[in-house]
C-alpha positions in Angstrom: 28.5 -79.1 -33.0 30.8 -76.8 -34.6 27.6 -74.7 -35.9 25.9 -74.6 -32.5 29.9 -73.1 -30.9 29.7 -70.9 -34.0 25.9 -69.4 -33.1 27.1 -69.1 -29.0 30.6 -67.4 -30.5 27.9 -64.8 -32.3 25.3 -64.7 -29.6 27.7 -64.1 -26.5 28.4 -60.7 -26.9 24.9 -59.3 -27.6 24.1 -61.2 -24.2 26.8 -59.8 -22.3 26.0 -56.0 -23.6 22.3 -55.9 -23.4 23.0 -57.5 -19.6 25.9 -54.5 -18.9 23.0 -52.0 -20.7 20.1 -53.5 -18.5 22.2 -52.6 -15.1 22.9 -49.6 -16.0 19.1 -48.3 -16.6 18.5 -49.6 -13.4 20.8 -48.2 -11.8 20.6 -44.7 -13.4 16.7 -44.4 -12.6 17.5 -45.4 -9.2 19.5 -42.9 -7.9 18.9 -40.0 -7.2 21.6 -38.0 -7.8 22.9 -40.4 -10.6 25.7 -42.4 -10.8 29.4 -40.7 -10.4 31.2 -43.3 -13.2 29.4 -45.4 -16.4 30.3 -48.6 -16.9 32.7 -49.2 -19.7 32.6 -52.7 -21.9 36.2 -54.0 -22.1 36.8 -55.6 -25.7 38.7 -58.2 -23.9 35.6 -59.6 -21.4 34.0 -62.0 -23.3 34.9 -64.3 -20.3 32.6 -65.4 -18.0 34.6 -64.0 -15.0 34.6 -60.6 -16.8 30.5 -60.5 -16.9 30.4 -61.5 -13.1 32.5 -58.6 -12.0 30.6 -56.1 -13.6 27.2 -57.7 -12.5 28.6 -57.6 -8.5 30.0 -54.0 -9.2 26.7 -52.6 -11.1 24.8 -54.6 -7.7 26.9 -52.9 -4.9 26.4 -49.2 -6.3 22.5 -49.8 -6.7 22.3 -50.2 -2.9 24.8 -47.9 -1.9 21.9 -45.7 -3.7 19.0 -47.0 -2.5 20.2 -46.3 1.0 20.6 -42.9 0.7 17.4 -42.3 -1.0 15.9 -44.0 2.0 17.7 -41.4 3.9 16.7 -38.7 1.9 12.8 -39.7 2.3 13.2 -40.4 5.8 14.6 -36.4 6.1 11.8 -35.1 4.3 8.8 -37.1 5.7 10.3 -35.1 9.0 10.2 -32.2 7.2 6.6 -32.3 6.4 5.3 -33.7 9.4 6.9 -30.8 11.3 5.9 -28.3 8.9 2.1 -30.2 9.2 1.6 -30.1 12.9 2.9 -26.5 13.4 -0.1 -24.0 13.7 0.3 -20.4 14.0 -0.7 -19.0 17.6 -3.5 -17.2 18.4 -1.1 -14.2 18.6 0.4 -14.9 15.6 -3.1 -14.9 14.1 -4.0 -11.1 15.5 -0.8 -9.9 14.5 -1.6 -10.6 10.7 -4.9 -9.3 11.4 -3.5 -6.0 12.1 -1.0 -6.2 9.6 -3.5 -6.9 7.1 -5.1 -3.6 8.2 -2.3 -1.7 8.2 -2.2 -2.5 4.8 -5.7 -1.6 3.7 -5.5 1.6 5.5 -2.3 2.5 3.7 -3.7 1.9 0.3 -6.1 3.5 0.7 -4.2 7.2 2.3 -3.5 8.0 -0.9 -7.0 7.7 -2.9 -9.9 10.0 -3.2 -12.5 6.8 -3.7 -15.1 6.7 -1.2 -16.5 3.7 0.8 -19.9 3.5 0.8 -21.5 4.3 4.8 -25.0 3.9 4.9 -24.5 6.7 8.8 -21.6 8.9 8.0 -18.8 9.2 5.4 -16.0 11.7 6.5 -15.1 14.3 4.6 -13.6 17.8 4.3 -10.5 20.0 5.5 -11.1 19.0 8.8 -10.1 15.8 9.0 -6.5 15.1 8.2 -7.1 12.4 5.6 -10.5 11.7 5.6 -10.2 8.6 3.5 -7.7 7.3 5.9 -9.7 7.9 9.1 -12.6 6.1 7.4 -11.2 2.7 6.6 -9.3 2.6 9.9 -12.7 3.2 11.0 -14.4 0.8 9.5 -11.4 -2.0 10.2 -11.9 -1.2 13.8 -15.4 -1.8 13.5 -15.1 -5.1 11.5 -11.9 -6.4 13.6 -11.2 -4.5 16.9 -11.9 -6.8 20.0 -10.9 -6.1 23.9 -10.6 -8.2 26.8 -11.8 -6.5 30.2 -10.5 -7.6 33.4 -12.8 -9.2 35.8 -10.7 -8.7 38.6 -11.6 -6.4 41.6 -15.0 -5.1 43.1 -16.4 -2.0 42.7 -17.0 0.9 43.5 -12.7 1.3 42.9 -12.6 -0.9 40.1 -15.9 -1.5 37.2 -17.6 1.5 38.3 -17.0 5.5 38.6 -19.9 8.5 39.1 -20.9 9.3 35.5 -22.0 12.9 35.9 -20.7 16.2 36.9 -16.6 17.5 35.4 -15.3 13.8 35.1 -18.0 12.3 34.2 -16.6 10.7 30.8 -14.8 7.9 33.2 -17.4 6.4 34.6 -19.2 6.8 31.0 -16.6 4.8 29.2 -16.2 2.4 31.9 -20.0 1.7 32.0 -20.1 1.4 28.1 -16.9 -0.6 27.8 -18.6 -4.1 30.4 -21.6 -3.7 27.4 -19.7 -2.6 24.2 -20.2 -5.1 21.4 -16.4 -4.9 20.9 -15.8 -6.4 24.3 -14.9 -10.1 23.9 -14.9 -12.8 26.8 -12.2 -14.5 25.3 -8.9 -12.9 26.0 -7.3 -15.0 24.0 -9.2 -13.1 20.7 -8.4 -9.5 22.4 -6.8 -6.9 20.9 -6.0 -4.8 23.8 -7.1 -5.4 27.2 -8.7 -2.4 29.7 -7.6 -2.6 33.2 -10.8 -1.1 34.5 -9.5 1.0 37.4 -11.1 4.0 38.1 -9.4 7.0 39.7 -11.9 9.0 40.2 -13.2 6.3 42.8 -9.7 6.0 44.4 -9.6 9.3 45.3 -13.2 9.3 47.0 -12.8 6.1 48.7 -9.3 5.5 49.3 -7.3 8.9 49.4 -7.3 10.0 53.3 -7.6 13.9 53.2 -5.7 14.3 56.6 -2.9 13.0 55.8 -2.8 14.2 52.0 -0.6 10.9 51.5 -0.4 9.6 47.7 0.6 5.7 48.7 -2.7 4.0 49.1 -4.0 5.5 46.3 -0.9 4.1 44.6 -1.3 0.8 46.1 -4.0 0.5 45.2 -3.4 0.7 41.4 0.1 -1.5 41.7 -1.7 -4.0 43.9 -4.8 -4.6 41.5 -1.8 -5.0 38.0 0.4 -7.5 40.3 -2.9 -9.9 40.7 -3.3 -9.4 37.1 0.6 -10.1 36.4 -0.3 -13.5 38.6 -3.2 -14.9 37.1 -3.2 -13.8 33.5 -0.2 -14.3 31.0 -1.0 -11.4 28.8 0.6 -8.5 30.9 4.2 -10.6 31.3 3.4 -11.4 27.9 3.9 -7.5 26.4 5.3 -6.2 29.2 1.7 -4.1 29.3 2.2 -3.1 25.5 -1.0 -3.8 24.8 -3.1 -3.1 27.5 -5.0 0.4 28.7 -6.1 2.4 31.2 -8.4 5.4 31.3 -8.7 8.1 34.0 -10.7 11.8 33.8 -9.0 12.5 37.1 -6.2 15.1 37.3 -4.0 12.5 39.6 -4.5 10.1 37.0 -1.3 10.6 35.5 0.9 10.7 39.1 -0.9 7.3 40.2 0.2 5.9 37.2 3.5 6.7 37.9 3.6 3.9 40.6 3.6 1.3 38.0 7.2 1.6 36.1 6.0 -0.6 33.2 2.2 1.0 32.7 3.6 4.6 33.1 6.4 3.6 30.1 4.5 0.9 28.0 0.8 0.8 28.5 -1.7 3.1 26.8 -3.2 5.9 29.1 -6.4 7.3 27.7 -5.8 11.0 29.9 -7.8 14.3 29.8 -5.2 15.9 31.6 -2.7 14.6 28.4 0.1 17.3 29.6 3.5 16.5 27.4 5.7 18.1 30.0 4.5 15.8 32.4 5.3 12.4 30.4 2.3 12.4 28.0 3.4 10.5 25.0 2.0 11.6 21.7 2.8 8.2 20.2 1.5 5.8 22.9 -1.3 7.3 25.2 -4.2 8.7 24.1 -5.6 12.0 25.3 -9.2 12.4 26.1 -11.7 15.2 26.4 -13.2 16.5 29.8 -17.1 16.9 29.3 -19.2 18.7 31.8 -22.5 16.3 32.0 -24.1 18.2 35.0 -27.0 15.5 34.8 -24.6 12.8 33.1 -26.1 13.5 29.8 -25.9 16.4 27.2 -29.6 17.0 27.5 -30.1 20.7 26.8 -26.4 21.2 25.9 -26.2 20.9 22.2 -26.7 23.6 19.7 -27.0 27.3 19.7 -27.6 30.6 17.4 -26.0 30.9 14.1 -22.7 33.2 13.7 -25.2 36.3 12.5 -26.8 36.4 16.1 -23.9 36.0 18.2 -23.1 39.4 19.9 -20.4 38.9 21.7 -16.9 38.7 20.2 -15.0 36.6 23.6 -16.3 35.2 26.3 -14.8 33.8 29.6 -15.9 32.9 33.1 -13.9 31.3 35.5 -11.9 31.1 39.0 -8.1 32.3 38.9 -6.5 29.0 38.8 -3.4 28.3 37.4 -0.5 31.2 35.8 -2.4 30.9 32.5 -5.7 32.3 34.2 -4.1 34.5 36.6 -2.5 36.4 33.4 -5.4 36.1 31.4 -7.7 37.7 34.5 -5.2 40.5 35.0 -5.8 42.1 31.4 -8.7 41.5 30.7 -10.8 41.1 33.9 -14.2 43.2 33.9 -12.9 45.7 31.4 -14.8 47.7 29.1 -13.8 46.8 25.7 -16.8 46.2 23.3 -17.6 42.6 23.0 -15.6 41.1 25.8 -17.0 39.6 28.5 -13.6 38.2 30.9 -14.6 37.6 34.5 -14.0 35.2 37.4 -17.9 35.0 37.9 -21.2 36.0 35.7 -23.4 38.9 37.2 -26.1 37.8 39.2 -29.0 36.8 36.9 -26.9 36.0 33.9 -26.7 32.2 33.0 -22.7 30.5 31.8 -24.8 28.6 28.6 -26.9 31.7 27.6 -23.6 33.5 27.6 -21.4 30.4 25.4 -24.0 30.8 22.7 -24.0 34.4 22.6 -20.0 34.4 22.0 -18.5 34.1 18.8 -15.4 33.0 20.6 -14.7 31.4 24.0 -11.9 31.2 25.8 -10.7 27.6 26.9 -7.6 28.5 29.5 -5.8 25.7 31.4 -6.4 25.8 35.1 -4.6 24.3 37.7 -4.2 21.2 35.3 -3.9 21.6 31.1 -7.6 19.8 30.8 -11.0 21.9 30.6 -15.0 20.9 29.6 -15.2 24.7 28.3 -13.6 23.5 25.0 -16.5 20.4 24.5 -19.2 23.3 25.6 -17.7 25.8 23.7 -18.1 23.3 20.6 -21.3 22.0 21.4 -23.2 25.5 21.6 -21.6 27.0 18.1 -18.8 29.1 19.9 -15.5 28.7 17.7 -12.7 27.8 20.5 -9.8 30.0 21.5 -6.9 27.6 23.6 -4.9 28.8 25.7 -2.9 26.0 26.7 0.8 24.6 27.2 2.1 21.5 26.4 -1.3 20.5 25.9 -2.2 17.3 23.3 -6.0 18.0 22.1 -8.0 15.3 21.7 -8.6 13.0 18.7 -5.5 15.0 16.9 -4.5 11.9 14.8 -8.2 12.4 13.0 -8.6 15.9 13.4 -6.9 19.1 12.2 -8.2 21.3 14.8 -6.5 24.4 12.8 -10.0 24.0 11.0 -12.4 24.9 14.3 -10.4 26.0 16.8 -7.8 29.0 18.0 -4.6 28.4 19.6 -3.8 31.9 21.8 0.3 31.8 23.0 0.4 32.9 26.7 2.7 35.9 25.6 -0.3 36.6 22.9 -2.6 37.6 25.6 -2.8 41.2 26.1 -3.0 41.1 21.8 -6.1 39.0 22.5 -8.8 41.4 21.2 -6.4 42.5 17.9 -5.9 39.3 16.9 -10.0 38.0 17.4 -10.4 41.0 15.4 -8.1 40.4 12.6 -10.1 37.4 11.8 -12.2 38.3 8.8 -16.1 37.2 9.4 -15.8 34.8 6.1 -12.7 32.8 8.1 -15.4 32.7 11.5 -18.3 31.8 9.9 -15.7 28.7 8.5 -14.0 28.1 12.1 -17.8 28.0 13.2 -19.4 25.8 10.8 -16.4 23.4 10.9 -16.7 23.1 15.0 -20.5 22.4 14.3 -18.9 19.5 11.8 -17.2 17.9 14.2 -19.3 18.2 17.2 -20.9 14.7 16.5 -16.9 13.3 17.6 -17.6 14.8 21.2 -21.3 13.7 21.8 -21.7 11.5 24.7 -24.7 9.0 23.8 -26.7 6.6 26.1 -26.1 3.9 24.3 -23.1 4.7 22.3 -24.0 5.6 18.8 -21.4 5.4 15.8 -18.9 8.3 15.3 -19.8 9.3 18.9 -16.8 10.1 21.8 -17.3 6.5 23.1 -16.2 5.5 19.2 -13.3 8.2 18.9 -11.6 7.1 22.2 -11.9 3.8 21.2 -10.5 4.5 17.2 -7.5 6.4 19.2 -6.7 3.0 21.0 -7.1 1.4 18.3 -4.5 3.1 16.5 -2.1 2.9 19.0 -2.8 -0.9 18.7 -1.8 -1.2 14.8 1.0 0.5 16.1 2.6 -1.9 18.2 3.7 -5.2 17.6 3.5 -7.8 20.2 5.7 -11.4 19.6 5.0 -14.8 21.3 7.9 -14.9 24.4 
């Protein structure tokens, strides 16, 4: 008996520590922070009442722990299920679109690496960055989609005359309800084109008796407001990213009737005048195209600079300060080489006369736009501008320093010295850079890569990457 108290005397403690040593494993694994205190053996608990304490002690803090782990899971099972069932927005989507364009465009400013084009690769001094131009190019061709309002009827809305001085709106219009970059889905669109043409509001709405601008204006503010209604896109940007185009000199005024088009929206403009609110970073300006059949049929192309016999060339009405001046020096006078008059002799025809010119004159009439600079660079003339405030097309792309003249109005009785000046190596280059970029002016039926259609679009589409629009 006294052996078997002996062996429990010896056995006792080992119990009692590997017991202490088992709870505290458990309870160390089990939280998950660990525990704040470790439990000490006493030399004086070899009682029985010693081991029970620690055992309820060890058992309380193991679910004091166990609690807040549940906690903890509970917290980050939300997490992920919140995190799982939030998608981005179709908005959200087109934004990183763009920005991953922005990006490729950027990185590719600086390089001289070409991408291969099986049509056209830009290249040359008269493009800005032709590596730059290309790859936007090519993003808008890959990624660019617009959403066309089917809203109103035509002949004021979906439809404009597409011959004759302002021809290019009906043209683009036209193109634009058959374009391949025209998507059905708004909610996939880029941009979207409020297809309002003011060239038809002004033949079928304007009254010419009472020479009142409010129905025409109307007009325009009552077809956004039924857009405003039915679609969420315009409240959406506030018209940030939504367009308009118009070939009409009033374009700009009837614009004006709608505060937030006139300040946000794009306007694709010929008459692009910056002191009459143009802005060079949002709208887009445009060129005016005489089409006297609506296409360029017999209009392209003329002699080389060796057979052109005429230094400056200029026919036109007085309309306009910048005309009147011009007309008062230079009209009919007998300087060698200058042919300035309001109208051609009997017998002599305007295009025989462009492609016998080295330079023509492209002067601003009552409003900044003119077709004379698109003929003038269609028929091998190198174009002289005489122009104020005046934002030339495509001028993001182009360096028009490279093909084209700009005459101050001050600068015009000089005219002749300073045509002069110009040595016949620096022509020839004006020349053959004008014939280089010809191909961004061409109107084709359809569309063809490169083409005006194309440019006005690439010129939206950079004010597009341009702009960020956010989810309201």
């Amino acid at each position: 008996m006294n052996l078997k108290k002996r062996e429990l005397l010896i056995i006792l403690p080992f119990v009692l520590i590997l017991g202490l040593f088992a709870s505290f494993v458990i309870s160390d694994h089990s939280s998950s922070k660990g525990l704040t205190s470790r439990l000490t053996l006493s030399s004086s608990s070899s009682s029985s009442s010693s081991s029970s304490s620690s055992s309820s002690s060890s058992s309380s803090s193991l679910l004091v722990n166990n609690e807040a782990n549940q906690r903890m899971i509970s917290r980050i099972s939300d997490v992920k299920l919140e995190t799982k069932i939030r998608r981005p927005s179709n908005l959200e989507l087109i934004e990183a679109g763009l920005a991953k364009s922005r990006a490729l465009i950027k990185r590719g400013a600086g390089g001289n690496q070409t991408i291969d084009d099986h049509d056209y690769v830009p290249s040359g001094s008269v493009y800005w960055n032709p590596n730059t131009f290309h790859r936007s190019y090519l993003e808008m061709e890959k990624k660019f989609k617009i959403y066309v309002y089917k809203e109103g009827d035509p002949p004021v809305f979906h439809d404009a005359p597409c011959d004759g001085i302002l021809g290019i709106e009906g043209i683009f219009i036209n193109d634009m309800e058959i374009s391949r970059f025209r998507t059905l889905d708004p909610e996939k669109a880029h941009v979207f084109f409020l297809p309002i043409s003011i060239v038809s509001i002004v033949h079928f709405v304007y009254v010419r008796e009472t020479r009142l601008w409010s129905d025409m204006k109307n007009t325009a503010i009552d077809y956004v407001d039924v857009i405003a209604e039915k679609h969420p896109y315009w409240n959406r940007s506030l018209g940030a990213d939504h367009f308009m185009l118009a070939c009409h000199d009033w374009g700009p005024e009837i614009s004006t009737a709608i505060p937030i088009l006139y300040k946000n929206s794009i306007r694709a403009l010929c008459n692009a005048n910056t002191s009459e609110g143009f802005n060079l970073t949002r709208d887009v300006s445009i060129p005016e195209i005489y089409l006297p059949h609506g296409t360029t049929e017999g209009l392209l192309g003329g002699p080389s600079p060796s057979k052109r016999t005429i230094l400056v060339f200029f026919s036109g009405g007085i309309h306009g300060y910048i005309r009147q001046v011009l007309l008062e020096h230079w009209e009919n006078k007998t300087e060698d080489g200058v042919k300035i008059q309001q109208y051609l002799p009997k017998g002599e025809n305007y295009y025989d006369m462009v492609r016998k010119s080295k330079y023509c004159i492209c002067a601003s009439g009552w409003e900044v736009a003119s077709p004379r600079m698109v003929e003038a660079l269609y028929m091998g003339c190198v174009p002289v501008l005489i122009k104020d405030h005046y934002a030339k097309p495509f001028s993001d792309v182009l360096d028009w320093r490279k093909f084209s003249i700009d005459i101050a109005l001050n600068d015009i009785p000089n005219l002749k010295i300073i045509l002069m000046g110009i040595s016949q190596r620096q022509y020839i280059r004006f020349q053959r850079n004008g014939v280089k970029v010809r191909k961004h002016f061409v109107v084709n039926l359809p569309p063809k890569r490169y083409d005006v259609f194309h440019m006005i679009l690439h010129s939206i589409w950079l004010r597009r990457l341009n702009t960020r629009i956010h989810d309201p």
